[in-house]
VOPAGU-2260 file (C-alpha; in pm, 1 decimal, decimal comma):
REM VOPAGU-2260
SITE   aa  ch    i         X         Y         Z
SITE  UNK   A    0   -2467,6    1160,9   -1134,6
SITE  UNK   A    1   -2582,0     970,0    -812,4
SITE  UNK   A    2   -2357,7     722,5    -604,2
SITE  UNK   A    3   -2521,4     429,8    -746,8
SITE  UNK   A    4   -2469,8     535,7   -1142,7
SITE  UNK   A    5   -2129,4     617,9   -1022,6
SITE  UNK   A    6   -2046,2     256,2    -896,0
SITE  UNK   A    7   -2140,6     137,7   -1199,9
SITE  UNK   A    8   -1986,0     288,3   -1434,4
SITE  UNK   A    9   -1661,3     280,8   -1174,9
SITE  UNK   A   10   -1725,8     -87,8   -1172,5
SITE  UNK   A   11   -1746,9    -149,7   -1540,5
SITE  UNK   A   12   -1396,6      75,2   -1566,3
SITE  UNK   A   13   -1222,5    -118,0   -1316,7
SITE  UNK   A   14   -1360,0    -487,0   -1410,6
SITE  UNK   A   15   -1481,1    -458,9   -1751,7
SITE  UNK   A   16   -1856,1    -593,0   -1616,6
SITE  UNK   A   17   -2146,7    -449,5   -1459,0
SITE  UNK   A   18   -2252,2    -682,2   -1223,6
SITE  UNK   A   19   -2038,7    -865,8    -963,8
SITE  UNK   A   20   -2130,7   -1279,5    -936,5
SITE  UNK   A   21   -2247,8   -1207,2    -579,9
SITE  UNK   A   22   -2487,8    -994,4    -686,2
SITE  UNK   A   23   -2682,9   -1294,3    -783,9
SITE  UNK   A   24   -2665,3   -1450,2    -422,1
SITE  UNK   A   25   -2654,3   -1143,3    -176,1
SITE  UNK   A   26   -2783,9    -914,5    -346,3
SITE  UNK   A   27   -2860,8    -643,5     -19,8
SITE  UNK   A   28   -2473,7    -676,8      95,7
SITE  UNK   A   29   -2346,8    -637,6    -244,0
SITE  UNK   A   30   -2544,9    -319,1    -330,9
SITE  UNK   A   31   -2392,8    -181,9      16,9
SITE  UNK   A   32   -2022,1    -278,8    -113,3
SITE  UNK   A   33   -2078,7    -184,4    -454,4
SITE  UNK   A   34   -2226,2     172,6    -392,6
SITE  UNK   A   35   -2031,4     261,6     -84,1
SITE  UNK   A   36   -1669,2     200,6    -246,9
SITE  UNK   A   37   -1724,1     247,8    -582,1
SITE  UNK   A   38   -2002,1     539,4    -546,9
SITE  UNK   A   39   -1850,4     731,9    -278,9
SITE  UNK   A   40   -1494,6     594,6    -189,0
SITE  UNK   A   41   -1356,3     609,3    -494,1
SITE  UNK   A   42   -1431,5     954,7    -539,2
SITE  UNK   A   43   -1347,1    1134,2    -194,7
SITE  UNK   A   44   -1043,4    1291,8    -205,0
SITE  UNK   A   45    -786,7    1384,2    -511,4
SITE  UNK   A   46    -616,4    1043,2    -546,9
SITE  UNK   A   47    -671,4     916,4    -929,6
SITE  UNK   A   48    -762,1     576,2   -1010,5
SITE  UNK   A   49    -394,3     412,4   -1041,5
SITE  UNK   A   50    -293,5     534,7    -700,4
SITE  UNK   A   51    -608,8     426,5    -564,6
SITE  UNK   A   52    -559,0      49,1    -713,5
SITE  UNK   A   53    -189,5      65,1    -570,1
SITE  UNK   A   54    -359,5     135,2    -228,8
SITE  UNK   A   55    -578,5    -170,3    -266,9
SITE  UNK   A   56    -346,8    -430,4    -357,1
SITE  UNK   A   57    -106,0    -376,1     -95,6
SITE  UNK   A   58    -443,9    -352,6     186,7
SITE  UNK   A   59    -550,1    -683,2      11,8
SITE  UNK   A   60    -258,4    -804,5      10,8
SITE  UNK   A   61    -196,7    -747,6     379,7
SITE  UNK   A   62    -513,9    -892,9     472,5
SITE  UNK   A   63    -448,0   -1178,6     278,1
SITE  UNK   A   64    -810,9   -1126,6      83,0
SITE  UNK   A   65    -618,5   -1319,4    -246,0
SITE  UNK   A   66    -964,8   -1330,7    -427,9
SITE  UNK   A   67   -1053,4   -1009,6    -402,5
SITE  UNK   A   68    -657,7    -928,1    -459,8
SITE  UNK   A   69    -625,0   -1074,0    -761,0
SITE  UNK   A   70    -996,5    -891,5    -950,1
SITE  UNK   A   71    -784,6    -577,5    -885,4
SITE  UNK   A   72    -501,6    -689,8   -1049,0
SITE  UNK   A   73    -716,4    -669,5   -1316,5
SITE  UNK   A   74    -826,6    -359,6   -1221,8
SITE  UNK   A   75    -495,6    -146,0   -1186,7
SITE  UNK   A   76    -425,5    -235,3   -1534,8
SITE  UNK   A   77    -776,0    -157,2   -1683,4
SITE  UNK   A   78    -671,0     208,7   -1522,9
SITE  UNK   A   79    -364,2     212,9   -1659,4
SITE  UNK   A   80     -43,6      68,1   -1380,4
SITE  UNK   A   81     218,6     -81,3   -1587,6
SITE  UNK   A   82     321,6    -437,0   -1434,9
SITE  UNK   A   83     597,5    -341,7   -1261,8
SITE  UNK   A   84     429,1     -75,4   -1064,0
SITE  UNK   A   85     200,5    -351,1    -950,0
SITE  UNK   A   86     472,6    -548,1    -816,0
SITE  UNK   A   87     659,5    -319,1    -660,4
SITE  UNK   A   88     357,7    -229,9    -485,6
SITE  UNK   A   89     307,5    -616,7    -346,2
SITE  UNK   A   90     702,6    -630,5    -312,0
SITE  UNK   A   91     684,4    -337,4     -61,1
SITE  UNK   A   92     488,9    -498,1     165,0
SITE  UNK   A   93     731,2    -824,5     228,4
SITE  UNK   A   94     922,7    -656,0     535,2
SITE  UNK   A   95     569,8    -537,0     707,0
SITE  UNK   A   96     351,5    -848,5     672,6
SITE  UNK   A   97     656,3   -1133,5     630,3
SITE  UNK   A   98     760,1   -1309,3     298,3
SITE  UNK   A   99     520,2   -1569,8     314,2
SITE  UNK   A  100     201,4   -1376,5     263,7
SITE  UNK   A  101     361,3   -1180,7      26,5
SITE  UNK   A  102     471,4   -1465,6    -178,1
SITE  UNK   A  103     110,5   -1568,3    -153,6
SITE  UNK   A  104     -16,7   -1204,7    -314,9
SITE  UNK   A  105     257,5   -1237,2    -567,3
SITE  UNK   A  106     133,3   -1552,4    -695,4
SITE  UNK   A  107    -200,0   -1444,3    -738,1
SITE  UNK   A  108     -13,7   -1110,5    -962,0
SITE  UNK   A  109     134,7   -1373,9   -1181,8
SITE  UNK   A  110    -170,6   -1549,6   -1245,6
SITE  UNK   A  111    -299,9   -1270,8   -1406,6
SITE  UNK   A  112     -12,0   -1170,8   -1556,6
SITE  UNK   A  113      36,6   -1469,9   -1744,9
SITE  UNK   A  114    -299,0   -1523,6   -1839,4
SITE  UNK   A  115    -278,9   -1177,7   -2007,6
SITE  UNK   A  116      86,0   -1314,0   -2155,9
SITE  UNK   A  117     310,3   -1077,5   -1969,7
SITE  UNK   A  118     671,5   -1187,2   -1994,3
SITE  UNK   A  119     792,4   -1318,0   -1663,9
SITE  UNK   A  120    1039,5   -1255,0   -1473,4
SITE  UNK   A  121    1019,5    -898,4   -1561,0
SITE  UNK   A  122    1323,6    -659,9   -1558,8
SITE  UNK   A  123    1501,7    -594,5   -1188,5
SITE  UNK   A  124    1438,1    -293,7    -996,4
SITE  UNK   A  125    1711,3    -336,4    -791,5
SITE  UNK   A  126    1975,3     -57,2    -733,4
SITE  UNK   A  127    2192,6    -169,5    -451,2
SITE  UNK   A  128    2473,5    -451,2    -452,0
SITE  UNK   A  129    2585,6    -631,3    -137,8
SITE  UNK   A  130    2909,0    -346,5     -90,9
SITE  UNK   A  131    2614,6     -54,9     -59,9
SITE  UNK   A  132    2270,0    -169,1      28,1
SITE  UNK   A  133    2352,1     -70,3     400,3
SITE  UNK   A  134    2477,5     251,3     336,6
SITE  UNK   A  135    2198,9     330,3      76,0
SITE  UNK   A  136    1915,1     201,4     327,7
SITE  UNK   A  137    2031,5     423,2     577,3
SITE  UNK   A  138    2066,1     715,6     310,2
SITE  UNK   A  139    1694,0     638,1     244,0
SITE  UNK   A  140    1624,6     565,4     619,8
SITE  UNK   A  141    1703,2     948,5     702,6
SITE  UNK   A  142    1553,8    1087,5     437,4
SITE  UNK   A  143    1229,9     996,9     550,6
SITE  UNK   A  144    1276,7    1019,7     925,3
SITE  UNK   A  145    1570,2    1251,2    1019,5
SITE  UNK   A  146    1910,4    1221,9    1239,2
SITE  UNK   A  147    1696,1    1040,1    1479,4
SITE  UNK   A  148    1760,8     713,6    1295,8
SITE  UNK   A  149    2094,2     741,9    1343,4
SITE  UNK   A  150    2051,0     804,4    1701,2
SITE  UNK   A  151    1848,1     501,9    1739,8
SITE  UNK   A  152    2083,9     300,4    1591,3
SITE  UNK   A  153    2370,3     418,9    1770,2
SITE  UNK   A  154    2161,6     360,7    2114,2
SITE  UNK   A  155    2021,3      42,8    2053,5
SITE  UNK   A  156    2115,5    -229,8    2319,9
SITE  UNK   A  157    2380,7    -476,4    2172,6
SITE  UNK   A  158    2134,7    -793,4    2167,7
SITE  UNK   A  159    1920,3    -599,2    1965,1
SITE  UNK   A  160    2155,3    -390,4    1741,0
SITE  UNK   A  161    2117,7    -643,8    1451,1
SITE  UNK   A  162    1744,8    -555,7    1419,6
SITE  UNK   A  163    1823,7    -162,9    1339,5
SITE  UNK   A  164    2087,8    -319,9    1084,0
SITE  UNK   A  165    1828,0    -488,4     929,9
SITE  UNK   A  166    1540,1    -191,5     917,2
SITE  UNK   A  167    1833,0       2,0     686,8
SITE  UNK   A  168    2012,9    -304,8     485,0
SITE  UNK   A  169    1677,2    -519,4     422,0
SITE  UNK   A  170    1388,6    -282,5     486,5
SITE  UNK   A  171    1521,1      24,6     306,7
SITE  UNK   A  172    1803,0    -121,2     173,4
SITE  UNK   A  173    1682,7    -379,8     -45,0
SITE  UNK   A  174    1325,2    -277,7     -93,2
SITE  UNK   A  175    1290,9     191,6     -83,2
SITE  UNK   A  176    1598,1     178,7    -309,3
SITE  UNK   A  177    1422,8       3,6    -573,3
SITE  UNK   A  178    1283,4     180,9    -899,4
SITE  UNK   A  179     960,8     101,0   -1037,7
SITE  UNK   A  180     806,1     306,2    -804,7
SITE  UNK   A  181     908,3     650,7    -623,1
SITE  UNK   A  182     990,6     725,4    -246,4
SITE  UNK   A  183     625,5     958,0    -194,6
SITE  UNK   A  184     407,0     662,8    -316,1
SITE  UNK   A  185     653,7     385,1    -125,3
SITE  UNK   A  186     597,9     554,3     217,6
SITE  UNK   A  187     215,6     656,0     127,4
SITE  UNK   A  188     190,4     263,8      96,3
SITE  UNK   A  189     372,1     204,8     374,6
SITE  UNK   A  190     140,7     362,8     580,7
SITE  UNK   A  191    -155,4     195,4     432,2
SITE  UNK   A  192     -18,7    -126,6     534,7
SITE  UNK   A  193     112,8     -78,9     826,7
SITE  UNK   A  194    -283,8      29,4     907,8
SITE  UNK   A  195    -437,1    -234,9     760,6
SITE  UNK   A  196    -204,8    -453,2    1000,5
SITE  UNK   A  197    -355,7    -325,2    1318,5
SITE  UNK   A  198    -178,1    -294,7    1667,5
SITE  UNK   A  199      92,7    -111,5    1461,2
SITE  UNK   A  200       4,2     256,0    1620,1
SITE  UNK   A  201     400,2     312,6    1679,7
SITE  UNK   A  202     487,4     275,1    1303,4
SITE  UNK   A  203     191,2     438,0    1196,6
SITE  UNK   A  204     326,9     746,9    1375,8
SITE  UNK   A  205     632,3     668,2    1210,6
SITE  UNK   A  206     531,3     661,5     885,4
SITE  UNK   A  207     280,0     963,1     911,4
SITE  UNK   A  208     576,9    1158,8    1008,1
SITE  UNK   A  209     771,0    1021,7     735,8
SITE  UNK   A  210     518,7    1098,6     467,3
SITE  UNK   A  211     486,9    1429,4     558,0
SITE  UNK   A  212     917,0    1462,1     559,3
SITE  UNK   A  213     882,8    1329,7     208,3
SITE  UNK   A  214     600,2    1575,6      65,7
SITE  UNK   A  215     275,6    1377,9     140,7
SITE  UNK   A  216      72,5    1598,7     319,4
SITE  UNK   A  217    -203,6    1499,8     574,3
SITE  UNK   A  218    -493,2    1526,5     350,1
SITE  UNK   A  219    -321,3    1266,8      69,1
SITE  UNK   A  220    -298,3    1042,6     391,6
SITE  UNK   A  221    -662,7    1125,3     479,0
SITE  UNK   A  222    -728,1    1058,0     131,8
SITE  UNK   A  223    -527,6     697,9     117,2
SITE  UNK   A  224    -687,8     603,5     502,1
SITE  UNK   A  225   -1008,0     683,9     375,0
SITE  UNK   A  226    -954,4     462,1      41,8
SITE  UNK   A  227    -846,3     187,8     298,8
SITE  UNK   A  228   -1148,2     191,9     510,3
SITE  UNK   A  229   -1420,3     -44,9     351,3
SITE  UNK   A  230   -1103,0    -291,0     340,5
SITE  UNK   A  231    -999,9    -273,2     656,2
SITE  UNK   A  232   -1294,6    -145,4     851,7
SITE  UNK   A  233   -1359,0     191,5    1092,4
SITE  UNK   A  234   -1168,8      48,6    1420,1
SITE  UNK   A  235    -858,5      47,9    1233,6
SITE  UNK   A  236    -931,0     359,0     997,4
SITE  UNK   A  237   -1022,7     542,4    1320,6
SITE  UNK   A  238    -693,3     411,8    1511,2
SITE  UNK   A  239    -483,0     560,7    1224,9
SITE  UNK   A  240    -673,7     913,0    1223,7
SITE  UNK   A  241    -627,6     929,0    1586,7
SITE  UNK   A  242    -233,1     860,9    1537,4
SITE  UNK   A  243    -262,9    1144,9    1241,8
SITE  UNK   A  244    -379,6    1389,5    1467,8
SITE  UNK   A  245    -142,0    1357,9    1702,6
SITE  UNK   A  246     125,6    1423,1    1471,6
SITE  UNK   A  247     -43,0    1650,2    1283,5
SITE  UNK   A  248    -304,7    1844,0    1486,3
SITE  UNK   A  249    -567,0    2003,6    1350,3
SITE  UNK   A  250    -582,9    2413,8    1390,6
């Protein structure tokens, strides 16, 4: 089968139609879109379709595309993500791209979710109280990173020692600690938004060295990069590859 049969039967599986409305108007640029992510994106790599939908809400969601965001809320359930995996996924992006776009992307989730009837609020995720969530963040903290984190905290300057508290009490605390989703596909988002940001190369280090502490090795990041380019375009995809492979050479 040839990219452009591909993209539409991916297109039909994802969105339940053949044709996208802007087919009508821009015909040329939508032909581009279609058959570039959905004829040859979607099938580099060995992601499957629900981790590849998880990867696009929380890039949407960090660019702040809500259109586009909510179609593939659509999507990950036509594939098969239960509604709580979807939220989790937009919930993990609040202490990367700030609570107010993130209440924005949620919104658009719960459009769809109660046009489709599902039962809102949905069951907590949460796993920490306010006696543990510090302790438990940085539990979770060096699991992903190492000692060093506790190095960093204890060598922070005092004016700024309440910002490493809050990387392990509300970062990892309140939101890694969570259920709904597991630690592997929390960091591999993490470092899909944390590209899509831009001018983030420090965390993307980070976070390339923390997926590969937690078991995500560098071609499932190449795979999830790649999945983020035609969202967030080759300056940034090509930033984070550079940051890969100085981490992670290649032989």
């Amino acid at each position: 089968m040839n990219r452009i049969d591909r993209s539409i039967d991916k297109y039909k599986q994802l969105f339940g139609k053949g044709i996208p409305a802007t087919h009508v108007t821009d015909p040329d640029l939508q032909d581009i879109l279609s058959h570039f992510i959905f004829g040859e994106v979607f099938y580099q790599g060995d992601l499957d379709d629900k981790e590849r939908e998880l990867i696009t809400l929380v890039v949407l969601a960090t660019n702040q595309t809500l259109p586009q965001l909510k179609a593939h809320v659509n999507a990950a359930l036509n594939v098969g993500l239960i509604p709580v995996e979807i939220k989790e996924a937009v919930y993990q992006c609040a202490p990367y791209i700030g609570f107010p776009k993130t209440v924005n992307a949620i919104n658009e989730v719960n459009e769809v979710f109660k046009a489709k009837g599902i039962v809102l609020p949905m069951e907590s995720q949460k796993t920490v109280n306010e006696q543990n969530r510090s302790q438990k963040g940085l539990a979770t903290q060096v699991e992903i990173f190492g000692d060093v984190i506790k190095k960093m905290k204890e060598n922070a300057p005092s004016n700024q020692a309440h910002i490493q508290e809050y990387l392990s009490t509300f970062c990892f605390g309140d939101f890694y600690t969570r259920s709904g989703l597991d630690l592997k596909t929390r960091e591999l988002l993490t470092l899909c938004i944390v590209s899509a940001l831009g001018g983030a190369e420090s965390q993307v280090k980070a976070h390339v060295q923390g997926n590969l502490n937690v078991g995500n090795d560098k071609e499932r990041m190449i795979d999830a990069i790649t999945h983020c380019l035609p969202y967030m375009g080759f300056p940034r995809t090509l930033n984070v590859l550079t940051c890969m492979n100085e981490i992670s050479p290649e032989n």
